[in-house]
C-alpha positions, -999 to +999 in steps of 0.1 A: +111-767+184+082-745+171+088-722+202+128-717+193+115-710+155+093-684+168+119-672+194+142-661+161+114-640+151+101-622+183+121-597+206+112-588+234+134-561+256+136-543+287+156-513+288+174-493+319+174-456+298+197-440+319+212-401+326+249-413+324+239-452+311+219-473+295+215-514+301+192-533+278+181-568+286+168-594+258+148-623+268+160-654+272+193-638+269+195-616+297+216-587+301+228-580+262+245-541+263+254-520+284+264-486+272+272-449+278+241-426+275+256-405+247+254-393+215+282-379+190+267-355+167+284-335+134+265-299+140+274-288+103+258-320+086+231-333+119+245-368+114+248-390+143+286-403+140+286-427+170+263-437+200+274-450+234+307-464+237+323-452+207+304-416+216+315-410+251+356-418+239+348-384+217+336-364+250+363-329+255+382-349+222+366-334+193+364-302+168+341-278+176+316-288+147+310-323+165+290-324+199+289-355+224+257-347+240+234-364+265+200-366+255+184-375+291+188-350+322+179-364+355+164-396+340+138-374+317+142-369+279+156-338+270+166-342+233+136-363+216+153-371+179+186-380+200+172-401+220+150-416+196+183-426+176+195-441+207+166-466+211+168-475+181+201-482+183+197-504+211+171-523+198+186-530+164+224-543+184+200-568+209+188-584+177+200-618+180+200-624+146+208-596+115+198-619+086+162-627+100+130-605+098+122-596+133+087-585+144+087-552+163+095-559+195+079-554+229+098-533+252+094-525+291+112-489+301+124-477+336+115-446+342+124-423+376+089-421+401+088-388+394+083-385+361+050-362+349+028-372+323+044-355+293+075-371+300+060-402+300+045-395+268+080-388+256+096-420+266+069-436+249+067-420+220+102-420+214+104-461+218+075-463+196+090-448+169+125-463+178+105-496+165+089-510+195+050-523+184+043-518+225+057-503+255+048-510+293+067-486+316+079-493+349+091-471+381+125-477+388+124-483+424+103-505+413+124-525+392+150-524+412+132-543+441+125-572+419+157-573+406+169-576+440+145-604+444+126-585+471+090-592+477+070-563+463+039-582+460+038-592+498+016-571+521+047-563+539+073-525+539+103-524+514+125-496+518+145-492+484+171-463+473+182-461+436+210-438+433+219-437+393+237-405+375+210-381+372+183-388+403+183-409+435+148-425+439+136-433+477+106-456+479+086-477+501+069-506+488+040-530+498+011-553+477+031-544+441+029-508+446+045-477+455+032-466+489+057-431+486+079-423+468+103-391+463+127-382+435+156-361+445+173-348+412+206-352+430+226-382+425+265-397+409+265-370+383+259-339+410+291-354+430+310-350+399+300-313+397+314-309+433+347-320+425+353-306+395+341-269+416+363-283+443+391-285+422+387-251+407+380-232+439+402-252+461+437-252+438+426-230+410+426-262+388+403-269+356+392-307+351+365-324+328+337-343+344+355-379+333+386-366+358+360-361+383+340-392+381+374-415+383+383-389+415+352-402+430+354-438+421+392-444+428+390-426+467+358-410+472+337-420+501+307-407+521+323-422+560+356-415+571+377-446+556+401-465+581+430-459+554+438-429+537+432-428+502+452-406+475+451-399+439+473-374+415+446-348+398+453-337+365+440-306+345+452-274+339+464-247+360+436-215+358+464-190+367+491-203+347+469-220+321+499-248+317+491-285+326+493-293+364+488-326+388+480-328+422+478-352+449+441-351+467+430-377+496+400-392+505+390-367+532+396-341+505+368-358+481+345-363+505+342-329+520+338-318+482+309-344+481+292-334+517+266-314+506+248-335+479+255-366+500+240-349+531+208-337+509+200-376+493+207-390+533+178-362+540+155-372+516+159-407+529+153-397+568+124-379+554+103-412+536+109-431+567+094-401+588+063-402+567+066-441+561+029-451+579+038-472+612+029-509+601+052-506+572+081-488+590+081-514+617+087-542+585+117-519+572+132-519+606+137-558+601+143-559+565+165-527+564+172-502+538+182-517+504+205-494+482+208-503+442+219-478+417+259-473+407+253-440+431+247-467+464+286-475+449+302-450+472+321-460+499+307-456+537+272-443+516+256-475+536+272-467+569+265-432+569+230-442+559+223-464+589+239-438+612+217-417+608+184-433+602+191-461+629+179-484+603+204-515+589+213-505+557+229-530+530+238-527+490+215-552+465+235-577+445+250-559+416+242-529+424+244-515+388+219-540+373+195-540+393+167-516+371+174-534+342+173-574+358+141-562+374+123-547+345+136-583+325+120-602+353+088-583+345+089-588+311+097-626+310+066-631+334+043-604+323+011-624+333+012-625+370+037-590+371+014-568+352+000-549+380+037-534+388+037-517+357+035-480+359+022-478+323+011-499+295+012-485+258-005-507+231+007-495+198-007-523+178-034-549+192-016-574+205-018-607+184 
């Protein structure tokens, strides 16, 4: 009884701060939000009008004097007071309940492996002063192996690949820490940028990056698919400058996607080359475990395992797997400390 009383007053979070989104986790609770990484701002005024859901419907839709921005690039901060304003959105919507004081709350942040130490700083900073009385920050390969329920504190090699919307992190893993790691700042965001150039070199045709991204979900695909795919592409005509749609396949979309596809498939090839022996001969058992809404695309494991001659297979739930990890860390912080990248105290604990 006395720890349910308590459990009204304490909150404790871990938080997936993402380029494209952001996933927050509550304990006890689990997974409470999951939201759009962006911000509506009115320029004339510097009011915030909306965050996250409500924000990204306002993206290409507004007047000129309101801005939907993204305050992270490639996983890092870019916009301090935005993203400050985000946190402390999300932390004030995972309170489970309005009407009762809540003590600051502890909060556990992924953040991409190659992160320097002023943007660490940054994420800190800005979820101290979001609210949070302590911070602990955690690598997101990192997290995404426990969420994946892999063994990371086993003296034995995981292979992990978090594709998300601004980075893809490659990592190998052994006794709770990173043994490499590399950060390519190429990941689901980049392969919207190629279609949308596709579109404009290949048929003269302007589109928005939301076109692109439902393009690339709906029929894009890094391995030739065993049915062709279409799907109409609207925007408007450069030449004419009047509304235009046209059908695109599969094969299309992926040969607009090659390039960044081929560059994260190199950045893989190149860990396992400098992955030491022991550990490499452990990944050739366990495989190559993909997590990040990026690992999403069609064929990405095939092609993957093609060309590293290593099985290759998607986590659980993909999408959640930063955030479930960094939860798992924060409901058993005692024996899951040394995982941490970073621990903040910003008041002595009590």
């Amino acid at each position: 009884m006395l720890e349910k009383i308590r459990n009204l007053f304490l909150l404790d979070l871990a938080i997936d701060l993402g380029t494209t989104n952001s996933l927050v986790y509550a304990r006890d609770r689990g997974i409470v939000m999951q939201e759009p990484s962006v911000v509506a701002i009115n320029q004339k005024t510097g009011q915030i009008l909306a965050i996250g859901t409500e924000a990204k419907k306002m993206v290409g839709k507004t007047p000129l004097h309101i801005v939907a921005i993204r305050p992270l690039i490639s996983g890092v901060i870019s916009d301090f007071d935005v993203t400050e304003q985000m946190l402390h959105y999300f932390i004030e919507k995972a309170r489970p309940n309005k009407f009762i004081f809540n003590l600051r709350p502890r909060v556990i942040v992924g953040i991409p492996s190659g992160v320097t130490e002023v943007e660490k700083k940054a994420v800190v900073d800005a979820t101290k002063n979001a609210g949070a009385r302590e911070v602990f920050l955690i690598e997101e390969p990192m997290a995404s192996a426990i969420g994946a329920r892999l063994p990371v504190q086993e003296p034995e090699g995981i292979f992990i690949v978090d594709i998300g919307g601004g980075t893809t992190e490659v990592a190998v893993i052994s006794l709770g820490g990173l043994v490499l790691s590399k950060s390519l700042r190429i990941a689901g965001d980049k392969l919207n940028q190629d279609i949308v150039q596709f579109a404009e070199e290949e048929y003269r045709l302007l589109i928005g990056p939301r076109t692109a991204e439902s393009l690339k979900i709906g029929i894009g695909s890094a391995f030739p698919l065993k049915e062709k795919k279409e799907m109409p592409m609207r925007g408007r005509n450069l030449v004419t400058g009047l509304p235009e749609e046209i059908l695109v396949s599969d094969e299309e979309i992926r040969k607009a996607t090659e390039k960044s596809v081929s560059q994260i498939v190199t950045e893989i090839k190149n860990a396992v080359e400098d992955t030491p022996p022991e550990l490499l001969a452990d990944i050739m058992a366990s495989g190559i475990h993909l997590a990040g809404g990026g690992s999403l695309l069609r064929g990405l494991d095939i092609l993957i395992q093609k060309e590293t001659k290593i099985p290759t297979k998607r986590v659980e739930d993909p999408m959640t797997a930063v955030v479930r990890g960094a939860g798992m860390v924060l409901e058993n912080l005692d024996n899951l400390k040394d995982v941490l990248a970073e621990t903040e105290y910003l008041e002595p604990p009590k």
